[in-house]
C-alpha positions as CSV (number, residue, x, y, z in Angstrom):
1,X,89.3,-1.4,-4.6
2,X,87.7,-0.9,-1.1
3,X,84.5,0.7,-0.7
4,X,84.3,4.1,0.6
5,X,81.9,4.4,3.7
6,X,79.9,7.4,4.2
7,X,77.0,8.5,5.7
8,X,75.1,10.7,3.6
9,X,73.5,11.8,6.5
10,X,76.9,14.3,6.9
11,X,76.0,16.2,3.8
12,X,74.4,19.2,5.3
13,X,75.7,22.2,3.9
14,X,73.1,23.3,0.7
15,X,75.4,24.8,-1.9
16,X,74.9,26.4,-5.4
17,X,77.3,24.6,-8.2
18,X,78.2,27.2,-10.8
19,X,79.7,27.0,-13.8
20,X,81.4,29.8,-16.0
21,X,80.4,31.4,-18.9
22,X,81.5,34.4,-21.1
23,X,79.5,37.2,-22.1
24,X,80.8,39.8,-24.4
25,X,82.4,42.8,-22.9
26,X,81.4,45.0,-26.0
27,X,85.1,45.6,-27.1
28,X,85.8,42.7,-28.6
29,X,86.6,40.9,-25.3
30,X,84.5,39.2,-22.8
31,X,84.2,38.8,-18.9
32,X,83.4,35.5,-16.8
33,X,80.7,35.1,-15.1
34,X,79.2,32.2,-13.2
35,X,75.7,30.5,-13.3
36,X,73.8,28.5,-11.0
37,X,73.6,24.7,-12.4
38,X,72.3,22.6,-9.2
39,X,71.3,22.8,-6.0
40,X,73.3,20.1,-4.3
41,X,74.0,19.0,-0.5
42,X,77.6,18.4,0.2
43,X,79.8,18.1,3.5
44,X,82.6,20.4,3.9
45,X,86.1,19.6,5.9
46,X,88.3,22.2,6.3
47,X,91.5,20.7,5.3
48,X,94.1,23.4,5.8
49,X,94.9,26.6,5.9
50,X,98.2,28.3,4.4
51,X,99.8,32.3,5.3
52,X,102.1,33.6,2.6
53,X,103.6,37.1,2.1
54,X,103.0,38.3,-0.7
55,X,104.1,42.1,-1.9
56,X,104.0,42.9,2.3
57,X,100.8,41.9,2.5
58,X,99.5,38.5,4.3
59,X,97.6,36.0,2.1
60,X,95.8,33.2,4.2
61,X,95.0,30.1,1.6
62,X,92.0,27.7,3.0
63,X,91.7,24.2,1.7
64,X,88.8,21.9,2.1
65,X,87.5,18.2,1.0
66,X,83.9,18.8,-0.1
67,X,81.7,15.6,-0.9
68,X,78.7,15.3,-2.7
69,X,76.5,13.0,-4.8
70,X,78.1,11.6,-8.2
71,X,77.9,14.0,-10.8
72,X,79.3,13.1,-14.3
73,X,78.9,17.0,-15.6
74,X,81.7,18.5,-13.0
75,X,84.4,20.5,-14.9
76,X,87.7,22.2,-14.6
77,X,86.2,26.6,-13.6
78,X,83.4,25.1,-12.3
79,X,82.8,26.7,-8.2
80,X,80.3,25.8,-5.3
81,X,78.8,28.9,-3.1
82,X,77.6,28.3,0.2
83,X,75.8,32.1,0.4
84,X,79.1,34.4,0.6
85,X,81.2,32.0,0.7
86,X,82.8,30.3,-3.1
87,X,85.2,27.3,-3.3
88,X,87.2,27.2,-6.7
89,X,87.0,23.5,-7.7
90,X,90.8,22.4,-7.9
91,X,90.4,18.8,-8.6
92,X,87.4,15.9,-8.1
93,X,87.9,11.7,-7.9
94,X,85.0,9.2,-7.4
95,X,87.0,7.3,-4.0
96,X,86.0,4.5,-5.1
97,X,85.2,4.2,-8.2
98,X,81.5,3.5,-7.7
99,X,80.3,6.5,-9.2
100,X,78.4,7.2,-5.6
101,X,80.1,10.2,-4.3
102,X,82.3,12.8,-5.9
103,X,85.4,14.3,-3.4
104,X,86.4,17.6,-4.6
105,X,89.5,18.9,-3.0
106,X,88.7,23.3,-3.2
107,X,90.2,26.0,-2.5
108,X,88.1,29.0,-0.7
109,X,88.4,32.2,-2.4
110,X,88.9,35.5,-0.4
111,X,86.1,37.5,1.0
């Protein structure tokens, strides 16, 4: 397989990875919240952005590749916050199989 080639000098964006976890809601349910797990510096490209109707309303979907170092403990939930901004981890591949870099394709959730 052919090496990726990256400059890590690119990762510049300092984001928050968070996992979720459920706390009881008192009624026999529970509610989702997310918690910091590392600090870790990542580049963001803005892949593409999608408008859909939905109920009359427009609904603006935005995409984006976000590389970071390897990390083995990434999960299906899991989210990255850059401040007020959070990106929903779709799906995450090592390019290259080198266990260097992780590319995580996200989808930005609504402000």
């Amino acid at each position: 397989m052919r090496s990726v080639f990256f400059d890590p000098g690119q990762m510049t964006a300092r984001l928050e990875l968070e996992a979720p976890e459920e706390t009881p809601d008192g009624q026999g349910g529970a509610s989702i919240v997310f918690a910091s797990v590392a600090s870790v510096w990542a580049r963001i490209e803005p892949l593409s952005e999608v408008r859909e109707e939905r109920a009359g309303a427009d609904v603006f979907t935005l995409t984006h590749r976000i590389w970071l170092r390897f990390r083995s403990d990434i999960r299906a939930g899991m989210r990255l916050r850059n401040g007020d901004r959070l990106f929903a981890i779709g799906i995450w591949r090592d390019p290259d199989e080198t266990a260097r870099y992780l590319c995580c394709l996200c989808e930005e959730e609504g402000r």
